[in-house]
PDB file with SEQRES, HELIX, SHEET and CRYST1 records, atoms N, CA, C and O in Angstrom:
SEQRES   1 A   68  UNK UNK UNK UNK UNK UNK UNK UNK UNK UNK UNK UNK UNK          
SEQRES   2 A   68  UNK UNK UNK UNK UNK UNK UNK UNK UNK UNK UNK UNK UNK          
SEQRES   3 A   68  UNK UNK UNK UNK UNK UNK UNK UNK UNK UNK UNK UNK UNK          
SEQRES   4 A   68  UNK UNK UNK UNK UNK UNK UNK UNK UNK UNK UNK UNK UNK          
SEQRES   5 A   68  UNK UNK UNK UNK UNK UNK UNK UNK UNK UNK UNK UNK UNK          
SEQRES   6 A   68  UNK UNK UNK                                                  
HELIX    1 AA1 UNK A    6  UNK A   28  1                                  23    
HELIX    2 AA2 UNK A   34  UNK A   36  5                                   3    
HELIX    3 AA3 UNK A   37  UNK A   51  1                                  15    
HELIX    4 AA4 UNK A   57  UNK A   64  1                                   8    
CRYST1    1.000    1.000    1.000  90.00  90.00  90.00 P 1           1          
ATOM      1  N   UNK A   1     121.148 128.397 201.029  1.00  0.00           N  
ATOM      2  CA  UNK A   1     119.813 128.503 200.507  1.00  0.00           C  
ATOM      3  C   UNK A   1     119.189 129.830 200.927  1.00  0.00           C  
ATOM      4  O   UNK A   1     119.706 130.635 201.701  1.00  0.00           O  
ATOM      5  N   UNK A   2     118.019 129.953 200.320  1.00  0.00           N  
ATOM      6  CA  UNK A   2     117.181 131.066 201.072  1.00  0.00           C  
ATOM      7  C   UNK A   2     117.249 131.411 202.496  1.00  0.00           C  
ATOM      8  O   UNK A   2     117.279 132.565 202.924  1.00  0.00           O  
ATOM      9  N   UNK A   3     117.272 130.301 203.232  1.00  0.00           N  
ATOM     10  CA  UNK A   3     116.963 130.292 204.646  1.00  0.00           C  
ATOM     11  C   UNK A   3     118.208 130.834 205.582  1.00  0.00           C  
ATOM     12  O   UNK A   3     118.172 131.275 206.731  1.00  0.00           O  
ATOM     13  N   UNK A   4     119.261 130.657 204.736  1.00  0.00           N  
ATOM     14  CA  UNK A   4     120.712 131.357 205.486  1.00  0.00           C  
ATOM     15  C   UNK A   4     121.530 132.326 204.144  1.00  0.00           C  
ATOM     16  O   UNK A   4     122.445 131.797 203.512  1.00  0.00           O  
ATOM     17  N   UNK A   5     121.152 133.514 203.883  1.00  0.00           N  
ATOM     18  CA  UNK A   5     121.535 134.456 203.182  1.00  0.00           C  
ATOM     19  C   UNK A   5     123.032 135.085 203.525  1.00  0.00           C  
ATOM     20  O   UNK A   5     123.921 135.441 202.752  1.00  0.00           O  
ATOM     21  N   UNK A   6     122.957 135.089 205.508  1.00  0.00           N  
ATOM     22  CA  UNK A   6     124.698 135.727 205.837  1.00  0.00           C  
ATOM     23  C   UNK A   6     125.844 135.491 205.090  1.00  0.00           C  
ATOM     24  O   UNK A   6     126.682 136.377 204.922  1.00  0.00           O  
ATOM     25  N   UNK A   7     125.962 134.302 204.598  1.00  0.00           N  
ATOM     26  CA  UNK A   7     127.644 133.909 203.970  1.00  0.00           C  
ATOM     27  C   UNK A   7     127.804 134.510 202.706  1.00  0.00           C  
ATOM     28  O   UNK A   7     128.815 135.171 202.464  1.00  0.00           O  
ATOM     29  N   UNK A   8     126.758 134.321 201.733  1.00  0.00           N  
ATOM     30  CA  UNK A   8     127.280 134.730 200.262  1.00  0.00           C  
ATOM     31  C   UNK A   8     127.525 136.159 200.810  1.00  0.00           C  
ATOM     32  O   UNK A   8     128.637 136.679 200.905  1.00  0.00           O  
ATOM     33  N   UNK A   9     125.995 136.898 201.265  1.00  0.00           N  
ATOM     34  CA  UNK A   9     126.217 138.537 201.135  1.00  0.00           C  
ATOM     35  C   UNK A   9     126.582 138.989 202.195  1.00  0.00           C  
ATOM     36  O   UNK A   9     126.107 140.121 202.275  1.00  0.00           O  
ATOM     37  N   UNK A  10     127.284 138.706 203.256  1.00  0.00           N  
ATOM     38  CA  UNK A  10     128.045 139.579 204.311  1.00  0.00           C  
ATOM     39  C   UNK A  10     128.936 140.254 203.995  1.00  0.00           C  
ATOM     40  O   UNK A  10     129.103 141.209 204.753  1.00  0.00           O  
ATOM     41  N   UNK A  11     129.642 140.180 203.145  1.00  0.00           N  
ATOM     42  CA  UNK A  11     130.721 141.547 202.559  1.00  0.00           C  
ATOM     43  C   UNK A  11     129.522 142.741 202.330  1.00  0.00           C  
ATOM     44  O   UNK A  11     129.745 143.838 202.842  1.00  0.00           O  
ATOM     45  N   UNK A  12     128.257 142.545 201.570  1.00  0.00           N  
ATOM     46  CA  UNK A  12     127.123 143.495 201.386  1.00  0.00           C  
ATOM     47  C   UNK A  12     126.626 143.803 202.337  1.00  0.00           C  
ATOM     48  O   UNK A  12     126.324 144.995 202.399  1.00  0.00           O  
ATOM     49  N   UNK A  13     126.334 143.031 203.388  1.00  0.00           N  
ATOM     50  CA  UNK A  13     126.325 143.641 204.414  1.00  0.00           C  
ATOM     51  C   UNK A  13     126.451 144.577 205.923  1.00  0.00           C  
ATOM     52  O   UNK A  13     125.843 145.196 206.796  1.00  0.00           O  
ATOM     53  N   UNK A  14     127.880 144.067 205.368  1.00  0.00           N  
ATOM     54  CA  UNK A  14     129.163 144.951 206.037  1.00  0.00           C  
ATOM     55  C   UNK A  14     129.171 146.253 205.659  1.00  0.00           C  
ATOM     56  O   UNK A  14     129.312 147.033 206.601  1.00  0.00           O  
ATOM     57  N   UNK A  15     129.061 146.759 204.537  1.00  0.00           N  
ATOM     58  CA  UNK A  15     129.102 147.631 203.743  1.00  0.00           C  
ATOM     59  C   UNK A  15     127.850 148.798 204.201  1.00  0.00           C  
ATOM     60  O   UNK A  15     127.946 149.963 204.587  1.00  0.00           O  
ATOM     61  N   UNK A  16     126.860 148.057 204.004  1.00  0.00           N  
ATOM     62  CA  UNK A  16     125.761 147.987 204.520  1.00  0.00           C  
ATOM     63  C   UNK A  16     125.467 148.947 206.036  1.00  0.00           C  
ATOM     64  O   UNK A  16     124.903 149.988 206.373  1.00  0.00           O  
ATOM     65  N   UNK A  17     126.071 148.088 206.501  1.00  0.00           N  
ATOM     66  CA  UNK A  17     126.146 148.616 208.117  1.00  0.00           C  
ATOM     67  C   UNK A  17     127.012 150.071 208.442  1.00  0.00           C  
ATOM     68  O   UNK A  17     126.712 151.089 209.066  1.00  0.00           O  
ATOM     69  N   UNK A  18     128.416 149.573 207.588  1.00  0.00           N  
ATOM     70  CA  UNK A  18     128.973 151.140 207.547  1.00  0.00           C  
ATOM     71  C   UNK A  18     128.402 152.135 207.504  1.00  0.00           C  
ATOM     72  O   UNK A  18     128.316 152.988 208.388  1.00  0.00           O  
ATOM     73  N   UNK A  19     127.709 152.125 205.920  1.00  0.00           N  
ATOM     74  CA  UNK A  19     127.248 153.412 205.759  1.00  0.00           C  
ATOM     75  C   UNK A  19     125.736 153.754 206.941  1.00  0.00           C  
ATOM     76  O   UNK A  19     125.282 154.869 207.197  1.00  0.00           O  
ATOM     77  N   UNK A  20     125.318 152.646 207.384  1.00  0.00           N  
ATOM     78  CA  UNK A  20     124.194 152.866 208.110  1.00  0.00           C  
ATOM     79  C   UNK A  20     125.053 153.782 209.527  1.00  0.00           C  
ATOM     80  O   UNK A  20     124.523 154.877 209.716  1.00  0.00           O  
ATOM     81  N   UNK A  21     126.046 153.531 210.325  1.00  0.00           N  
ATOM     82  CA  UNK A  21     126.702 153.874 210.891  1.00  0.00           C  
ATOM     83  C   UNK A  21     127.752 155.294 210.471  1.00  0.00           C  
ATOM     84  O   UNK A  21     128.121 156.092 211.332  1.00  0.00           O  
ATOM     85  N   UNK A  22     128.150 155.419 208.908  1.00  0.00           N  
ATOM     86  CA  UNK A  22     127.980 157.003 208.699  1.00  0.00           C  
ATOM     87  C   UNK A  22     126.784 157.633 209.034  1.00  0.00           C  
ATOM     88  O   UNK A  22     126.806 158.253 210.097  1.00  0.00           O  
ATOM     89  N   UNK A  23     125.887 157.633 208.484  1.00  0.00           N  
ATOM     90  CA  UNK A  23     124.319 158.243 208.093  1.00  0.00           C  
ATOM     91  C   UNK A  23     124.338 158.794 210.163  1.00  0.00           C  
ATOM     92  O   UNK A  23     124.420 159.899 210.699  1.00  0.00           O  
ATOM     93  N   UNK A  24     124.232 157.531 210.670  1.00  0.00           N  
ATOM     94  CA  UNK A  24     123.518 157.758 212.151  1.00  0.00           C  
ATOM     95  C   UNK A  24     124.607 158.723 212.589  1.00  0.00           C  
ATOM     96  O   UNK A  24     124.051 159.399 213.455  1.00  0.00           O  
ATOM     97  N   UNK A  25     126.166 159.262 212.430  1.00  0.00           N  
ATOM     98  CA  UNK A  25     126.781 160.012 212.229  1.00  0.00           C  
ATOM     99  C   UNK A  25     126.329 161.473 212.206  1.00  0.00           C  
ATOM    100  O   UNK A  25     126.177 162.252 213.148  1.00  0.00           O  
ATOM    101  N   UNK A  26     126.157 161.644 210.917  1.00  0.00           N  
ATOM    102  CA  UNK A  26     125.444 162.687 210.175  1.00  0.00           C  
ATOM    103  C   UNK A  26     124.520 163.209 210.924  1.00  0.00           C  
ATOM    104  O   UNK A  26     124.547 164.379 211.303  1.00  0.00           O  
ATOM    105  N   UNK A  27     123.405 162.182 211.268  1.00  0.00           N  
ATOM    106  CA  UNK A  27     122.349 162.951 211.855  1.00  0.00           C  
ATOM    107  C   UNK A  27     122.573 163.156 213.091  1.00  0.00           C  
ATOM    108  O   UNK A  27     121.954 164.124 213.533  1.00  0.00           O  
ATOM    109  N   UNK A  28     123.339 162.521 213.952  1.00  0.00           N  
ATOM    110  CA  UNK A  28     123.674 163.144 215.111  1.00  0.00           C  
ATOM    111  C   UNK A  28     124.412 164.512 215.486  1.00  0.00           C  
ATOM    112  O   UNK A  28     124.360 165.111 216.560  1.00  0.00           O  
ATOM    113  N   UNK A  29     125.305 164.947 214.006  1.00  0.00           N  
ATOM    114  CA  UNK A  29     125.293 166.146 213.855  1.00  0.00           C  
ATOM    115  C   UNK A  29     124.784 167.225 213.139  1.00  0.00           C  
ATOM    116  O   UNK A  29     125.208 168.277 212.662  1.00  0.00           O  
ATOM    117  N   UNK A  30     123.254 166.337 213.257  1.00  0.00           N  
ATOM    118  CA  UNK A  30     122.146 167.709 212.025  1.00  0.00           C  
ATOM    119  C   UNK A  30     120.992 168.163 213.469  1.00  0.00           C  
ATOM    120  O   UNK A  30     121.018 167.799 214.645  1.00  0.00           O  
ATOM    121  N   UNK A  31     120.462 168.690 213.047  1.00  0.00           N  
ATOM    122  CA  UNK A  31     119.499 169.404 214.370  1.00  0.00           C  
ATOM    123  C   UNK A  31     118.140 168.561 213.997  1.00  0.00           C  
ATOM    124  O   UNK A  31     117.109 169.157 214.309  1.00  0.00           O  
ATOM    125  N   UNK A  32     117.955 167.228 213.360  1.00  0.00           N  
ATOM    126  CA  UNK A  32     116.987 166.848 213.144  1.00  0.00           C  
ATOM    127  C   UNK A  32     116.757 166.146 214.706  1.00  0.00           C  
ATOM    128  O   UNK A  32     117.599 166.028 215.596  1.00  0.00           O  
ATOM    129  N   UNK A  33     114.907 165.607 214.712  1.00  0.00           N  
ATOM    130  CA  UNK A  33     114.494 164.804 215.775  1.00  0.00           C  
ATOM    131  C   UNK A  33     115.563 163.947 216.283  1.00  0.00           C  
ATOM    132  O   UNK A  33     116.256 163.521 215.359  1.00  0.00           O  
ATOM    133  N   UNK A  34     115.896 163.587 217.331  1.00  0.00           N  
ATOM    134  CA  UNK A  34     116.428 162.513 218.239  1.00  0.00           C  
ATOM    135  C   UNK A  34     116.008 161.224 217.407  1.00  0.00           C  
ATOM    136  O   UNK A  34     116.715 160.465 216.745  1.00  0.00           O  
ATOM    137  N   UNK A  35     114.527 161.209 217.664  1.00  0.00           N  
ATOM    138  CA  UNK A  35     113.929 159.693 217.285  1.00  0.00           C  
ATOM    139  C   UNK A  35     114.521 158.902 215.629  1.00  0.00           C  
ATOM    140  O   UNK A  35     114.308 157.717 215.373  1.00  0.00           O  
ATOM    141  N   UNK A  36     115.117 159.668 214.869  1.00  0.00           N  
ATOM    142  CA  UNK A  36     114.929 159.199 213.936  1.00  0.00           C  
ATOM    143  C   UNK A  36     116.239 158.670 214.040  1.00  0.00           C  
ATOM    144  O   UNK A  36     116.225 157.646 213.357  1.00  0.00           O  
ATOM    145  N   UNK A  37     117.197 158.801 214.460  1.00  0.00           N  
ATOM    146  CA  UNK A  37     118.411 158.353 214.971  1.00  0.00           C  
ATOM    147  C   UNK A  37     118.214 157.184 215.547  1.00  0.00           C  
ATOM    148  O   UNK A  37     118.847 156.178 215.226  1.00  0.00           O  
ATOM    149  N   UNK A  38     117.370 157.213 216.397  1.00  0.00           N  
ATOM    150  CA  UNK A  38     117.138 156.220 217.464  1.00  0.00           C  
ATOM    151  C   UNK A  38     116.330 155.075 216.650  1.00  0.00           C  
ATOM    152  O   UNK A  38     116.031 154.017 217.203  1.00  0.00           O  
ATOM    153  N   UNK A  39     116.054 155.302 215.535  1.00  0.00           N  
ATOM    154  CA  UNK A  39     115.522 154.221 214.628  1.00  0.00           C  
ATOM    155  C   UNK A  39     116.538 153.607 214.072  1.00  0.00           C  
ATOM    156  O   UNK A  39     116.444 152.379 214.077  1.00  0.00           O  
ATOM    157  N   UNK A  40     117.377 154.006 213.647  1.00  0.00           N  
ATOM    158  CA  UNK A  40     118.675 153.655 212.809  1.00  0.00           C  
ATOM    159  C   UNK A  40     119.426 153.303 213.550  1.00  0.00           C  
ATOM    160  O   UNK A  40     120.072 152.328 213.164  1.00  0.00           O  
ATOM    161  N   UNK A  41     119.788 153.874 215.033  1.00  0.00           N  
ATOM    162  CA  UNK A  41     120.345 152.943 216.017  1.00  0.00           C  
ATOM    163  C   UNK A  41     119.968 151.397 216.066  1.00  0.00           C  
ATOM    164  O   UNK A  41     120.836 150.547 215.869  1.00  0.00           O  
ATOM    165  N   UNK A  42     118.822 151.107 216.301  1.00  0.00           N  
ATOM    166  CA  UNK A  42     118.477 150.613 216.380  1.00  0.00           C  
ATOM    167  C   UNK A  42     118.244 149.330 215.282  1.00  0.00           C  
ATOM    168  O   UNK A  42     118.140 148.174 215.690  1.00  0.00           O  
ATOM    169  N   UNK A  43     118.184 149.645 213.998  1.00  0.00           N  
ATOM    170  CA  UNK A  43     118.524 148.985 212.930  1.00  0.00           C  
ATOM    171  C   UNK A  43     119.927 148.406 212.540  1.00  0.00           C  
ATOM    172  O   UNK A  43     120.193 147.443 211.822  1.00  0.00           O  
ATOM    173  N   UNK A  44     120.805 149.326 213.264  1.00  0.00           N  
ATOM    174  CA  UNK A  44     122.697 149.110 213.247  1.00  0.00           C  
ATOM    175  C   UNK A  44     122.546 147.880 213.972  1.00  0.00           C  
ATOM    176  O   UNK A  44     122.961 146.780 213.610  1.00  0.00           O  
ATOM    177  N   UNK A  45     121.676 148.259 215.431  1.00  0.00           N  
ATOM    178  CA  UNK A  45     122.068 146.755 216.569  1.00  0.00           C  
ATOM    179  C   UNK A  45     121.482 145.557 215.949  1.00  0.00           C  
ATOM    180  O   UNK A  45     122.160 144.534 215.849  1.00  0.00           O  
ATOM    181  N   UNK A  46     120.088 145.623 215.462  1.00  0.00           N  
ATOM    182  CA  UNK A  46     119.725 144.594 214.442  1.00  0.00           C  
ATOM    183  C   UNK A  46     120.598 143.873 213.498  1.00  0.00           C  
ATOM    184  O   UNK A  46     120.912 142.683 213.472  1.00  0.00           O  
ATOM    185  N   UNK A  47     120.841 144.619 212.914  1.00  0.00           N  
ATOM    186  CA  UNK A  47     122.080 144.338 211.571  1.00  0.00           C  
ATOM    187  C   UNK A  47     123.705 143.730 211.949  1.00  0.00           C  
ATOM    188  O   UNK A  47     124.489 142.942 211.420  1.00  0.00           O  
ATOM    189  N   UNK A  48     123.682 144.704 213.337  1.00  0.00           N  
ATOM    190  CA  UNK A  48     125.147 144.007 213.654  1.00  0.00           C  
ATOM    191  C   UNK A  48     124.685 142.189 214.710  1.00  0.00           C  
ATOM    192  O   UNK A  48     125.398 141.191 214.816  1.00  0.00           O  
ATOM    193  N   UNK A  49     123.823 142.341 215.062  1.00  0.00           N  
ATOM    194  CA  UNK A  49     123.221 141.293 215.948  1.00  0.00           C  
ATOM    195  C   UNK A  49     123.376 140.091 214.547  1.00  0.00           C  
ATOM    196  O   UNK A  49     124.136 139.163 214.827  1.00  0.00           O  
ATOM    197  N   UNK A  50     122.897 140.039 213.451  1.00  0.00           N  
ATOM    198  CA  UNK A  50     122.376 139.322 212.683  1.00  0.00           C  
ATOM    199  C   UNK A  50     123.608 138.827 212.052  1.00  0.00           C  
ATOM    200  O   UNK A  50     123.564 137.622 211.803  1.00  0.00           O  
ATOM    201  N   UNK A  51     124.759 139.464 211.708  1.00  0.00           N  
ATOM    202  CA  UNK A  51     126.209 139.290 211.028  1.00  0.00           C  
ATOM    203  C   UNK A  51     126.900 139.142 212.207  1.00  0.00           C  
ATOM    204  O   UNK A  51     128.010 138.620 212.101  1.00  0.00           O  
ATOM    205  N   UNK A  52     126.584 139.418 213.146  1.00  0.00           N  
ATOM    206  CA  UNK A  52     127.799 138.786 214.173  1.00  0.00           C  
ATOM    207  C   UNK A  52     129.257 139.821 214.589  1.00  0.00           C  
ATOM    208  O   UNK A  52     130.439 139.633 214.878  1.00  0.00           O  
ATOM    209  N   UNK A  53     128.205 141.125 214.386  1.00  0.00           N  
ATOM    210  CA  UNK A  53     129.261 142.059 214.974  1.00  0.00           C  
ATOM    211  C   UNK A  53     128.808 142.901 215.213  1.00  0.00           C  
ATOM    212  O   UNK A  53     127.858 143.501 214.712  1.00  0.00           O  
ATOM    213  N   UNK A  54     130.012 143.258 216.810  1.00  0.00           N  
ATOM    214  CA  UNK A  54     129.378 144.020 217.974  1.00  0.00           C  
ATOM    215  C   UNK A  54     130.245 145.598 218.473  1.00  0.00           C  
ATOM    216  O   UNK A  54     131.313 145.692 219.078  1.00  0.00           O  
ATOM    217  N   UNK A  55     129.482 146.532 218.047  1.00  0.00           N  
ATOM    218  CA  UNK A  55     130.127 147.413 218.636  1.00  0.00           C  
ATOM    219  C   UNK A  55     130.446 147.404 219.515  1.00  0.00           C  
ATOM    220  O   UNK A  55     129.736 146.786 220.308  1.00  0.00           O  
ATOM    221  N   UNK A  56     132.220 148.309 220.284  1.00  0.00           N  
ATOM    222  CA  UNK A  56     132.719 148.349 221.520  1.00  0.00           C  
ATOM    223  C   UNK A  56     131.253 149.398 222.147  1.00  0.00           C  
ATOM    224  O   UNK A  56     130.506 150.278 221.717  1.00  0.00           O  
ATOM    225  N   UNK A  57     131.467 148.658 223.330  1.00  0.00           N  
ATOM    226  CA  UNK A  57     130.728 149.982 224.390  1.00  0.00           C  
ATOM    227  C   UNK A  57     130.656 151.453 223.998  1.00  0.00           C  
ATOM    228  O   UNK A  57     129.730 152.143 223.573  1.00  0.00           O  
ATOM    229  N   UNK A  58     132.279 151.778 224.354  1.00  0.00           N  
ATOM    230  CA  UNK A  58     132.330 153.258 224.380  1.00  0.00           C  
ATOM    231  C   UNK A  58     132.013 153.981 222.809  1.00  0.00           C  
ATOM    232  O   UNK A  58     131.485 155.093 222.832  1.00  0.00           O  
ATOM    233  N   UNK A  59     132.309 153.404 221.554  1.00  0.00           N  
ATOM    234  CA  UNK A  59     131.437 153.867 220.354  1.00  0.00           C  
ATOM    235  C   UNK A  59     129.751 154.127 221.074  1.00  0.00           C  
ATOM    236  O   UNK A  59     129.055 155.142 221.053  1.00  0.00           O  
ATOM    237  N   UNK A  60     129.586 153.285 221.448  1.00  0.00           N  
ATOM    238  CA  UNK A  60     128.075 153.438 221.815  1.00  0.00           C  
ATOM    239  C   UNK A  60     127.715 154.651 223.163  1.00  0.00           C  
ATOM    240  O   UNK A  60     126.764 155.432 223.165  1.00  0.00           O  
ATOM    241  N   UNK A  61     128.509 154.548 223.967  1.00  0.00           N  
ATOM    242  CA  UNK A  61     128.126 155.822 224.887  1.00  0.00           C  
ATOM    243  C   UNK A  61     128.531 156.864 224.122  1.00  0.00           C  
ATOM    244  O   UNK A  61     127.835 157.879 224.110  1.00  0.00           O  
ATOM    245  N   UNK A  62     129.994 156.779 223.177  1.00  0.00           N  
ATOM    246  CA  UNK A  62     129.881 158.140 222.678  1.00  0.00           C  
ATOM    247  C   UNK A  62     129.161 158.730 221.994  1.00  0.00           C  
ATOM    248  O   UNK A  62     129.175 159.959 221.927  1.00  0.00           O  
ATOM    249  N   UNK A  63     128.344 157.955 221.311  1.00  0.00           N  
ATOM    250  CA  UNK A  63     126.937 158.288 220.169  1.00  0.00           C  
ATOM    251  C   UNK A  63     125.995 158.949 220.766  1.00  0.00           C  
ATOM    252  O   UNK A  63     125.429 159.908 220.240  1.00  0.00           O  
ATOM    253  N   UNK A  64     125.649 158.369 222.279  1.00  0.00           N  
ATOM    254  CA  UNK A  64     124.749 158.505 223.440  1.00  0.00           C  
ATOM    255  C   UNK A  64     124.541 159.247 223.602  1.00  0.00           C  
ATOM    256  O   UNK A  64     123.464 159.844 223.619  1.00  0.00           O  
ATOM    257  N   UNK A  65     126.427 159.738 223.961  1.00  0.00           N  
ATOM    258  CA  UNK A  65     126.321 161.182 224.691  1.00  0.00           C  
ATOM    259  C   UNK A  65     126.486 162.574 223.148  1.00  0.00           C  
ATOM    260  O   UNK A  65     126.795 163.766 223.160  1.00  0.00           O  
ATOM    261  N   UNK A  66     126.235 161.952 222.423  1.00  0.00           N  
ATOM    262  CA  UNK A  66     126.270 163.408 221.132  1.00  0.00           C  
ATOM    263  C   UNK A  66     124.691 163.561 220.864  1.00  0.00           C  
ATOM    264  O   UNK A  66     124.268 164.597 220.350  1.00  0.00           O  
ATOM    265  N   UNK A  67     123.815 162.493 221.229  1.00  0.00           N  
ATOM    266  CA  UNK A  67     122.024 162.351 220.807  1.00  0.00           C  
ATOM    267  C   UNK A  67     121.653 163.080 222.224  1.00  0.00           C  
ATOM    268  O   UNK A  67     120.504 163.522 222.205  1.00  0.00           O  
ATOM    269  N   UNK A  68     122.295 163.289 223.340  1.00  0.00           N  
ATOM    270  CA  UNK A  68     121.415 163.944 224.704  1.00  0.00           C  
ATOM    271  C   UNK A  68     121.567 165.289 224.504  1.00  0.00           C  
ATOM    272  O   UNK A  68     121.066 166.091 225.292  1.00  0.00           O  
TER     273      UNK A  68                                                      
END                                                                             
């Protein structure tokens, strides 16, 4: 029903997340603000929190250490 959307569209969402996870990519290698990264980070952990998948650690420190 409305109330549980994950099953039909999680392939869309998967998809979804990728490219959200290219993009945060990208901008970690453009000279734009930090913060706006850190929004989209932040939307990835949302998104992966919600579908039930979790980036390894070290993806995540390595992102870390390319945004300092």
């Amino acid at each position: 029903m409305a109330t549980d959307p994950f099953p039909i569209g999680e392939d869309l969402l998967r998809q979804a997340l990728t490219q959200m996870q290219s993009a945060l990519e990208l901008l970690d290698r453009s000279e734009v603000s930090a913060h706006i990264g850190a929004h989209l980070d932040l939307a990835i952990c949302e998104l992966e929190s919600a579908i039930g998948v979790a980036s390894a650690p070290q993806d995540r420190a390595a992102l870390a250490s390319r945004t300092s």
